[in-house]
C-alpha positions in Angstrom: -0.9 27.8 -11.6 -3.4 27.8 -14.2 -2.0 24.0 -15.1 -2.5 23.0 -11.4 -5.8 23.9 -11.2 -6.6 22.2 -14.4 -5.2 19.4 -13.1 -6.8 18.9 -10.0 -9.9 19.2 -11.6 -9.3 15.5 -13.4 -12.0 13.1 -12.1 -12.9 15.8 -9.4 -16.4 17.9 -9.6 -16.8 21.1 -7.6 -14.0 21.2 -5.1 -14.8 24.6 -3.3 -13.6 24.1 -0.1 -9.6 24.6 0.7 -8.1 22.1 3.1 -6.2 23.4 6.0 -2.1 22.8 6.2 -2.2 20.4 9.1 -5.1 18.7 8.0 -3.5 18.1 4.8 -0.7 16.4 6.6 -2.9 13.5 8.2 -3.2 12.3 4.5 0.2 12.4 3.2 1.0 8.9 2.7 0.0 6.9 -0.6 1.7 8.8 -3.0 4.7 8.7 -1.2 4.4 5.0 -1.3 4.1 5.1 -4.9 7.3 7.8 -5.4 9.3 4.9 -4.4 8.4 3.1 -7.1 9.8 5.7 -9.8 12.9 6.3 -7.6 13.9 2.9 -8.0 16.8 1.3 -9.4 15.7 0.6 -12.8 15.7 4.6 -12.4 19.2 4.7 -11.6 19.7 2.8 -14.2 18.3 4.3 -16.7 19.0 8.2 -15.4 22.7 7.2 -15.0 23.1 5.8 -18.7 21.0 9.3 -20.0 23.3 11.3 -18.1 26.1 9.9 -18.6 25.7 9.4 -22.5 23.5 12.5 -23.7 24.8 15.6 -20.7 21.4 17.1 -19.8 19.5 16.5 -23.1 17.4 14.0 -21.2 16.3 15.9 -19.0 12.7 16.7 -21.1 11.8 13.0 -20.4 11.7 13.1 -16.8 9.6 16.2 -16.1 7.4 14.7 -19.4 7.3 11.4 -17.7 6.2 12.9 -14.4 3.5 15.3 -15.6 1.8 12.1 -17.4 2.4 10.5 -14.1 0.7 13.0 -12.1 -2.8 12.6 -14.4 -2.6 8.9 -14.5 -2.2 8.3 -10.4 -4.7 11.0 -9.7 -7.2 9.9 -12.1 -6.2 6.3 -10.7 -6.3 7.3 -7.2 -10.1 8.4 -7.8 -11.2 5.1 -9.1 -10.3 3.7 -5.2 -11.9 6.6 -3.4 -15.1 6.7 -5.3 -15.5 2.8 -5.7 -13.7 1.5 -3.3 -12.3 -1.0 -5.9 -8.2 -1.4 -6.9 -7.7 -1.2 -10.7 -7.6 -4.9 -10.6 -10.4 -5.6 -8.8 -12.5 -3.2 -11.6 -11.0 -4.7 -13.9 -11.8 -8.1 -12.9 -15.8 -6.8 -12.1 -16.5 -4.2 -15.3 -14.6 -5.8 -17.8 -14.9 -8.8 -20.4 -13.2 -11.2 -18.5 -11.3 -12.3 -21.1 -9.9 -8.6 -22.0 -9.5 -8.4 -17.8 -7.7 -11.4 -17.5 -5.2 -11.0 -20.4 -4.3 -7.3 -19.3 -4.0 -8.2 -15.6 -2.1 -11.3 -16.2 0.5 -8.9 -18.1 0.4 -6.6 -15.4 1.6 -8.8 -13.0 4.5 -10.3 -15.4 5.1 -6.3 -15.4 5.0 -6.3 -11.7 7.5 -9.1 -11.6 10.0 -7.5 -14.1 9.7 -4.1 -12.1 10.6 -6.4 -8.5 13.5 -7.8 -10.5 14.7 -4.0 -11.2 14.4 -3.4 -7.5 15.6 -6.4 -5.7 18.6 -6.2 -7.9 19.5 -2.9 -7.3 19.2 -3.8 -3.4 21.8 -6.7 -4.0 23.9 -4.6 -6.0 23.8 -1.9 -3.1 25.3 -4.6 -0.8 27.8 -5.7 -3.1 29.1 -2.0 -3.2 29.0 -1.7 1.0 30.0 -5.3 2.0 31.6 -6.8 -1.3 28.3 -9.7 -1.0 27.9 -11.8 -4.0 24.8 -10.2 -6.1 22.7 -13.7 -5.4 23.5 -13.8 -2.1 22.4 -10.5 -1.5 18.8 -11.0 -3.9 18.3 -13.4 -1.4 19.0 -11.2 2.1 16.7 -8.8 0.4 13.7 -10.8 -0.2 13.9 -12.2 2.9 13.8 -8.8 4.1 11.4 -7.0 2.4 8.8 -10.3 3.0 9.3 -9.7 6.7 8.0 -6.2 6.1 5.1 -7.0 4.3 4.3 -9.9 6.3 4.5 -8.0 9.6 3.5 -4.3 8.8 0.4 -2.8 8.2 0.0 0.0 5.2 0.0 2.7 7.6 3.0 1.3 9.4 5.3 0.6 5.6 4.2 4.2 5.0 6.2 5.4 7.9 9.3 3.2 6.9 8.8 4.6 3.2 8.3 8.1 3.9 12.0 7.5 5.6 13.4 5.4 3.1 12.3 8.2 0.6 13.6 11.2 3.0 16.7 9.8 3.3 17.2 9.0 -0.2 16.3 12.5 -1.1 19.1 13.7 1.9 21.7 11.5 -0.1 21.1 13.3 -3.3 21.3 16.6 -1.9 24.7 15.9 -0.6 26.1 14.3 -3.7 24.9 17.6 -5.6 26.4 19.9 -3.0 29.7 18.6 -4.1 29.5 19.1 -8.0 29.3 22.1 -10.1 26.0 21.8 -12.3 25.6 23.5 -15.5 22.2 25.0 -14.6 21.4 26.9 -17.4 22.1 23.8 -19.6 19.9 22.0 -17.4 17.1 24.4 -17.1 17.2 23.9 -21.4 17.1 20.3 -20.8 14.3 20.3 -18.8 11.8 21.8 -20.9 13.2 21.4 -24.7 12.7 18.2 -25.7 15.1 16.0 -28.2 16.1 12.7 -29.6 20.0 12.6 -30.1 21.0 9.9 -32.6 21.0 6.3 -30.5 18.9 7.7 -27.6 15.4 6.1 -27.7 16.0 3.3 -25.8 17.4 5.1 -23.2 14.1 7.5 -23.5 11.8 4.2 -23.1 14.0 3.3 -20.4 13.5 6.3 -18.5 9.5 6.3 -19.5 9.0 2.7 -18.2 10.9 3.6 -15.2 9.0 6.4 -14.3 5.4 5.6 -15.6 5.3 2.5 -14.1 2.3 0.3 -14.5 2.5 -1.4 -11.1 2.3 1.9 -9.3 -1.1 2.4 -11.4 -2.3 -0.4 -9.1 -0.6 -0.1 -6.0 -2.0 3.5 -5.6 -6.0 2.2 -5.8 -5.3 -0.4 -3.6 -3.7 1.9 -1.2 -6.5 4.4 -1.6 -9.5 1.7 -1.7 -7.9 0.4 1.2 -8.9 2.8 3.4 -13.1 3.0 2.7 -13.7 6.3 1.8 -16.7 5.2 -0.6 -18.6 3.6 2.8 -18.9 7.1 4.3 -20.8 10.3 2.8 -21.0 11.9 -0.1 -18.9 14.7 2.0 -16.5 12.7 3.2 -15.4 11.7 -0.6 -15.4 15.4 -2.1 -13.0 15.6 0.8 -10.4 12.9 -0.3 -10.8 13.7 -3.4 -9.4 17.1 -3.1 -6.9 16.0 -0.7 -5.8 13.3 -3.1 -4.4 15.8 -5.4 -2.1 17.2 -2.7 -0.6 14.2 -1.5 0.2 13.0 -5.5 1.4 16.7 -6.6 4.2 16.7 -3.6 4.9 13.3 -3.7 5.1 13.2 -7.6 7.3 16.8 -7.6 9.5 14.8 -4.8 10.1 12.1 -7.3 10.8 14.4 -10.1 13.7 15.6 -8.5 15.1 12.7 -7.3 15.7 11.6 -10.9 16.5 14.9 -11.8 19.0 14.9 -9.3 20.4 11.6 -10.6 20.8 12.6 -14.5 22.4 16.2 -13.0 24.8 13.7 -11.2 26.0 12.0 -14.5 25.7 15.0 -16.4 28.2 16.8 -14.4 30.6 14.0 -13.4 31.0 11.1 -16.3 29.9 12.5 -19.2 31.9 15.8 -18.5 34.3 12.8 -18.4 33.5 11.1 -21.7 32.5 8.4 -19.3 29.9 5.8 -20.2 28.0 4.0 -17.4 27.5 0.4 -17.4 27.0 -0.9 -14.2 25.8 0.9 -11.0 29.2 0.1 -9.4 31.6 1.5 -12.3 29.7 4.7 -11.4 30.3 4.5 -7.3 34.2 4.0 -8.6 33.9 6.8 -10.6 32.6 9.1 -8.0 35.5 8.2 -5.3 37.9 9.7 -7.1 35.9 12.8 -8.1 33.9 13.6 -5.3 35.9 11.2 -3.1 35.1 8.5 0.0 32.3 9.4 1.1 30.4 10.5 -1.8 30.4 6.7 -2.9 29.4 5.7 0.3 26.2 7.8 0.4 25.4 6.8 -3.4 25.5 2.7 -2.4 23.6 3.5 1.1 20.8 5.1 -0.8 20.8 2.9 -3.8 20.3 0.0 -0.9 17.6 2.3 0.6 15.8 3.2 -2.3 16.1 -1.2 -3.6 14.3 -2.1 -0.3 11.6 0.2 -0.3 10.8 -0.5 -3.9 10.8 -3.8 -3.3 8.4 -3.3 -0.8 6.0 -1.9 -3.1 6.5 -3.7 -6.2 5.6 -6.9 -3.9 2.0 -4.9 -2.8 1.6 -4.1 -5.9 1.7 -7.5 -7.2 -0.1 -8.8 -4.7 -3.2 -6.7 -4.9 -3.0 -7.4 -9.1 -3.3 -10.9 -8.3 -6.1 -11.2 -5.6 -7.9 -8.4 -7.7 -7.9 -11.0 -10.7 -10.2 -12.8 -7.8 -12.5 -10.1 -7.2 -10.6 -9.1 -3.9 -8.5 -6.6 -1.9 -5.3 -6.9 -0.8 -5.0 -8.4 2.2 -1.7 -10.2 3.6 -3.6 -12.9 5.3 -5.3 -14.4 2.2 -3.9 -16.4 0.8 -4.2 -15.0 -2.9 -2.5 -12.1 -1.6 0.1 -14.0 -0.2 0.3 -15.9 -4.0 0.2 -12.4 -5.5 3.6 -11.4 -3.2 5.6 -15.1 -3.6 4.9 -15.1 -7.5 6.1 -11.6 -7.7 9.1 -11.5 -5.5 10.2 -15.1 -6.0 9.9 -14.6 -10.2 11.8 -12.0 -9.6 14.9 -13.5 -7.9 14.6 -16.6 -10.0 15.6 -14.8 -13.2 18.1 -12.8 -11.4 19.9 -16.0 -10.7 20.1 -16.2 -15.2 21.2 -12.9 -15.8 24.7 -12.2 -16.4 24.8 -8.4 -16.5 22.8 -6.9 -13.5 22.9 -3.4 -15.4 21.6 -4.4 -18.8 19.0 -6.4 -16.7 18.3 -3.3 -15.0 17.4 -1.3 -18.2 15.5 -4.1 -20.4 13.0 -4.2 -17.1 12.0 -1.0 -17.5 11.6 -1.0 -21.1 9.8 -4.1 -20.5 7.5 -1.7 -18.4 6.8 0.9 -20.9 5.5 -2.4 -23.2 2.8 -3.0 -21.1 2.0 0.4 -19.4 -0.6 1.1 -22.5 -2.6 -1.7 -21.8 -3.1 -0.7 -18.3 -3.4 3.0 -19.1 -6.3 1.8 -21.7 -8.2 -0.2 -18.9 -8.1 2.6 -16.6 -9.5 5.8 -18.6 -12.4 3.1 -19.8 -13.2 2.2 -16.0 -12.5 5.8 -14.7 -14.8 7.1 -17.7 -17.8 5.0 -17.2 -20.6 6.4 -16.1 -21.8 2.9 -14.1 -18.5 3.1 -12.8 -17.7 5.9 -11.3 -21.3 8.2 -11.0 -21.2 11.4 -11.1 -17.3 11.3 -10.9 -17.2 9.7 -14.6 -14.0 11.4 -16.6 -15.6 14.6 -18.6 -14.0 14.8 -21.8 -11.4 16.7 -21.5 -10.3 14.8 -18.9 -10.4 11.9 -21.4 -8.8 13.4 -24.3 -6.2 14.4 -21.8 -6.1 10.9 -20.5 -5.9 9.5 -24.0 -3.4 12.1 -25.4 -0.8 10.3 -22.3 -1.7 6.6 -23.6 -0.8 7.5 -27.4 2.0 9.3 -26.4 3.6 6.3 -24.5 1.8 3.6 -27.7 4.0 6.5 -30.0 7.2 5.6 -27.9 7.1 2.2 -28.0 6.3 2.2 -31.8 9.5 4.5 -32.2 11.9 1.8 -29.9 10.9 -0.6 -31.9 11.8 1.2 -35.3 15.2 1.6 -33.6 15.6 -1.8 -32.8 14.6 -2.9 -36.7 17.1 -0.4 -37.7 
């Protein structure tokens, strides 16, 4: 308790109010949008091979990854409420423009490796249901997933993602109805962190997967979007402590999904002496374990959970790019509309070069974890400025706790690439 409380109180001053239950509901939404983007493929990916290599020793690395996550989107979310301004868009208006452009033009090859993660794990999900050639299916999904972002508002995709999401979650809860989970292994691997010998780039895979550096984005925008900063001083204290709500469920939502997804491999392949390489050697594995349709569910919400993903990795990349021009997102400018093509269209271009879809799917999100400190760096700088933010300006130890996150991950990469040399 004494950790939430702490928590909420990151880039938030004098909350005394408590917000009513059903008026808490009217603003659940944006975090949910950005769950999806840390129950995406690249997870399943990268959960899978953990589970499936290491048992439950993993575990640590999701509920680490998710507690940095909840500081960094709330702190994030702030910047958008307070300012009305995306990460990008501050970026683009406090910064050096050269430092701006460099880390946002890196942010959006990020958000283009994180698209490729999710587009191919909707293609893969097809090939499992429908035996479609992986291309073919990149292809169906892009055209897809642009119809959706052509055609739907942000309030409107949030009712399709909190369904995507729900029903994602509903598939996971089956599979682990069927399977006998060493809890009290588990509940050790969630809180007792280790390094078995040959793990860290599955650790980096599972940190770029779920701190993700698009999402850092994506949530601004989807908080700026709605103009909080044009009302009174009220009316922001008020979002502001709803904000913390919305991202503490949706980000405990997302913390089990992955959980759910090492627990799966835990208890089925590696209880097996089975490694996972490709999303579809693990489908084949569950028929005969868990049977029919236990693989059915697991390709259904893999598709799911590629499509909505994809949804918001192309938003995300969209509002990186128009903020590099000092604007919103918006789907009829056409910078936005740049932002989404270079995103989802890079994307499907380099899945057309890559021979194996499941090595793809885990080099994307290390790819991920590469970049994440840059954006993390520009973000406690903007959200910790005085001319910035006001009165809202990070206090210290909402910096050192903001900085303690960003060396963390710069530590992690530093010790991939040791293993790598070695």
């Amino acid at each position: 308790m004494a950790l939430i409380n702490w928590l909420r109180g990151l880039g938030s001053h004098e909350h005394k109010p408590r917000p009513g239950a059903l008026e808490i509901l009217k603003y659940i939404g944006p975090g949910l949008l950005v769950t999806v983007g840390f129950i995406d493929p690249g997870n399943w990916a990268s959960n899978l091979a953990a589970g499936s290599q290491f048992g439950y020793k993993l575990l640590w690395m999701v509920t680490l990854s998710t507690i940095m996550l909840i500081i960094l989107q709330h702190n994030v979310a702030h910047l958008g409420i307070v300012t009305g301004l995306c990460l990008s868009e501050g970026a683009s208006k406090h910064l050096r423009p050269w430092i701006g452009r460099a880390v946002l033009i890196s942010a959006v090859m990020a958000a283009v490796s994180t698209a490729l993660a999710e587009i191919l794990g909707a293609a893969i999900g097809l090939r499992m249901l429908f035996h479609i050639p992986l291309k073919v299916g990149a292809l169906l999904t892009v055209a897809f997933i642009s119809w959706m972002l052509l055609s739907n508002s942000y309030r409107r995709l949030e009712r399709w993602i909190i369904g995507f999401v729900s029903l994602i979650g509903l598939s996971f809860l089956y599979e682990l109805s069927l399977l006998h989970i060493g809890w009290g292994k588990a509940a050790t691997g969630w809180v007792m962190p280790g390094v078995p010998a040959g793990s860290m780039p599955i650790i980096m895979s599972v940190l770029g997967a779920v701190v993700m550096p698009h999402n850092l984005f994506l949530h601004s925008e989807i908080i700026q979007s709605r103009q909080w900063h044009l009302e009174d001083e009220r009316v922001i204290e008020r979002q502001l402590r709803y904000e913390f709500t919305d991202t503490l469920f949706a980000m405990i939502v997302g913390w089990a999904i992955n959980s759910s997804m090492i627990l799966l491999a835990a208890s089925t392949f590696f209880v097996e002496k089975v490694q996972v390489n490709t999303l579809e050697q693990a489908q084949e594995m569950l028929r005969p374990l868990l049977g029919n349709a236990a693989a059915v569910v697991l390709a259904l919400a893999l598709l799911f959970s590629g499509i909505s993903s994809s949804v918001t990795a192309g938003m995300a990349g969209g509002s990186i790019f128009t903020g590099m021009f000092g604007e919103p997102y918006d789907i009829k400018d056409r910078h936005t509309r740049w932002g989404v093509l270079i995103t989802c269209l890079g994307a499907v271009l380099i899945i057309f070069f890559i021979s194996d879809a499941f090595k793809g799917l885990l080099i994307s999100q290390m790819a991920l974890s590469i970049q994440l400190p840059w954006t993390i760096a520009i973000q406690v700088v903007l959200t910790s400025s005085p001319r910035v933010m006001g009165k809202y300006a990070n206090t210290l130890p909402q910096k050192l706790a903001l900085w303690t996150v960003a060396l963390v991950v710069a530590a992690l990469n530093v010790m991939l690439l040791v293993s790598y040399v070695r």
